[in-house]
N, C-alpha and C positions, 0 to 999 in steps of 0.2 A: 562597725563591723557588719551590721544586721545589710546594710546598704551596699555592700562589697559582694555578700551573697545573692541578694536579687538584682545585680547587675549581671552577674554571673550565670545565675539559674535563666534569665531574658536571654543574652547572649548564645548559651548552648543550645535553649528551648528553639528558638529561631534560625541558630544553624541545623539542629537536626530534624525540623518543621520544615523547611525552605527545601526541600530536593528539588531538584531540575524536573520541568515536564515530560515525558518521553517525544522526540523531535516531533512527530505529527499529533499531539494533540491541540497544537493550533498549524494552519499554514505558515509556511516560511515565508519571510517577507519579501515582498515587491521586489524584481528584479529593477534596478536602478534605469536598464535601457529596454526600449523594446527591441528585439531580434526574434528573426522565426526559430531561434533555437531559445530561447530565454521564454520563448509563448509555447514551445514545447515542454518544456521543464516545469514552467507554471500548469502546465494541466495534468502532468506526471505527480505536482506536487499534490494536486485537488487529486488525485485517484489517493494518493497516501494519507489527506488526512479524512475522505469518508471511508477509505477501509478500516484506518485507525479506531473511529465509532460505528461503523459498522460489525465492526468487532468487538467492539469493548466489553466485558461482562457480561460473553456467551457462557451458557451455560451447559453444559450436557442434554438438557430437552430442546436446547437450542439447537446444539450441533445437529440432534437425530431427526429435528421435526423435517417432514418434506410435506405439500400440502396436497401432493396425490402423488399417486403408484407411479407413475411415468418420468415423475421425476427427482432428478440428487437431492440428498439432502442438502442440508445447513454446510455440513462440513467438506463434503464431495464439491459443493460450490467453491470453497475456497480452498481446495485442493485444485480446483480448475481454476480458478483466480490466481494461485501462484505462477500454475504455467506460464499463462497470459504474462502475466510478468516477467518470469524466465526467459520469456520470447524477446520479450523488451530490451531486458539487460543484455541478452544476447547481442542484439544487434547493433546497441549502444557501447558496445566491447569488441564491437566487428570479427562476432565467434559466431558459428553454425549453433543451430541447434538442432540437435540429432533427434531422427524419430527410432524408436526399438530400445530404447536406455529404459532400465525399470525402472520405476517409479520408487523412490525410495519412501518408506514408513515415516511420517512427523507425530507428534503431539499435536494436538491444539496449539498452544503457547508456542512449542517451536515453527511450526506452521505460521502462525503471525508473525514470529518474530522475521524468520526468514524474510517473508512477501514484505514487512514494512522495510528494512533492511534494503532488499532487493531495490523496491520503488524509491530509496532515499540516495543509493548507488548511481541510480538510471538518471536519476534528476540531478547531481553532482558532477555525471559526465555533461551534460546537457547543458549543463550551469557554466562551464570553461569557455572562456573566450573564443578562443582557437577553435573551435566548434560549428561543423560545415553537415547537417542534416541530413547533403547528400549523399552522405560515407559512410549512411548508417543504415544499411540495406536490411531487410530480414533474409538470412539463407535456412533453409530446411534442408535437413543431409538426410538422404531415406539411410534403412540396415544395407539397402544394395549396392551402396554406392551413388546413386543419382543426388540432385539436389536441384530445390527451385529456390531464386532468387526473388525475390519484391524489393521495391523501391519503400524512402522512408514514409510516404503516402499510408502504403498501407497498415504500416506499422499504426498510425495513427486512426485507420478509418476499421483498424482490424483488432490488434491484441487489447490497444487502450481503450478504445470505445469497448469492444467486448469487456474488458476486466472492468469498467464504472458499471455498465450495463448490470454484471451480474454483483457487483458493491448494491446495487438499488435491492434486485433478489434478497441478498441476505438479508435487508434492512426488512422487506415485507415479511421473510419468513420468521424473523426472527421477534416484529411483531406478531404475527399466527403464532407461534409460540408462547406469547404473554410473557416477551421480555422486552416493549419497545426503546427504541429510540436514547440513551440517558437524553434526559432537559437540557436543553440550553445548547445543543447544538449548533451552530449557525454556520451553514455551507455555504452562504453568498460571503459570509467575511471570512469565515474560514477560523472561527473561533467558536470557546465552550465557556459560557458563562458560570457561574454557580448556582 
């Protein structure tokens, strides 16, 4: 009997030990082909998994540290990091995004969760076959009516470079705050060891 019990206590122990990673705490794997849309998806997937650590186990000294007067803090960054993103999804959905919309109120948590969400969206449509880069224009709709157009160029040399750019920021500030980095990061393979 004693041996029916610790089959059983192993069995649960390990199903309830075993939870799934959350999708970017390692890169998704290797797209099979390369295509200029599958090399955009792959760098969309690298902005999601160092926002992912770059966020991990902020703290509240984290969110507020900023490391002078002139500029956002922790959390104001990745309030503009969502944007950035916003922008992305946008235009990977072939919807405007309107300037004059206020700005709605997040948590922390909900705020990550959104942007990772967002970025794993943007990289899913990217990810589809049937997938032509040139159809995925950025439009900005002003409150007047107007609206500017960009090619998907800029989308890449614009919101994504900007959103990794300011992923690096956090990562600085969030060391100045004497929270660096968790161990074992590794951004060239796109893994977090133990």
């Amino acid at each position: 009997m004693k041996p029916f019990f610790f089959i059983c206590f192993i069995f649960f122990s390990t199903a309830i030990f075993a939870q799934p990673k959350p999708y970017y705490y390692q890169i998704p794997d290797t797209p099979v082909v390369y295509t200029a849309a599958s090399v955009a998806a792959r760098m969309v997937d690298g902005l999601g998994f160092r926002y992912f650590w770059a966020t991990e186990g902020l703290t509240e000294t984290d969110l507020n540290y900023k490391p002078g007067d002139s500029t956002r803090t922790s959390f104001e960054t990745l309030e503009h990091i969502n944007g950035l993103v916003t922008v992305l999804l946008n235009a990977v959905n072939k919807t405007a995004t309107k300037s004059g919309t206020a700005d709605k109120k997040l948590s922390f948590a909900e705020l990550r969760a959104e942007t990772l969400k967002n970025i794993q969206t943007a990289s899913e449509i990217l990810k589809k076959p049937e997938t032509r880069l040139e159809e995925f224009d950025i439009v900005f709709e002003r409150a007047n009516g107007g609206s500017t157009r960009y090619p998907f160029w800029n989308l890449v040399n614009g919101p994504v470079a900007d959103a990794l750019w300011h992923v690096g920021q956090v990562v600085s500030f969030r060391r100045g705050s004497g929270n660096p980095l968790p161990k074992g990061v590794n951004v060239l393979q796109g893994t977090k060891s133990n």
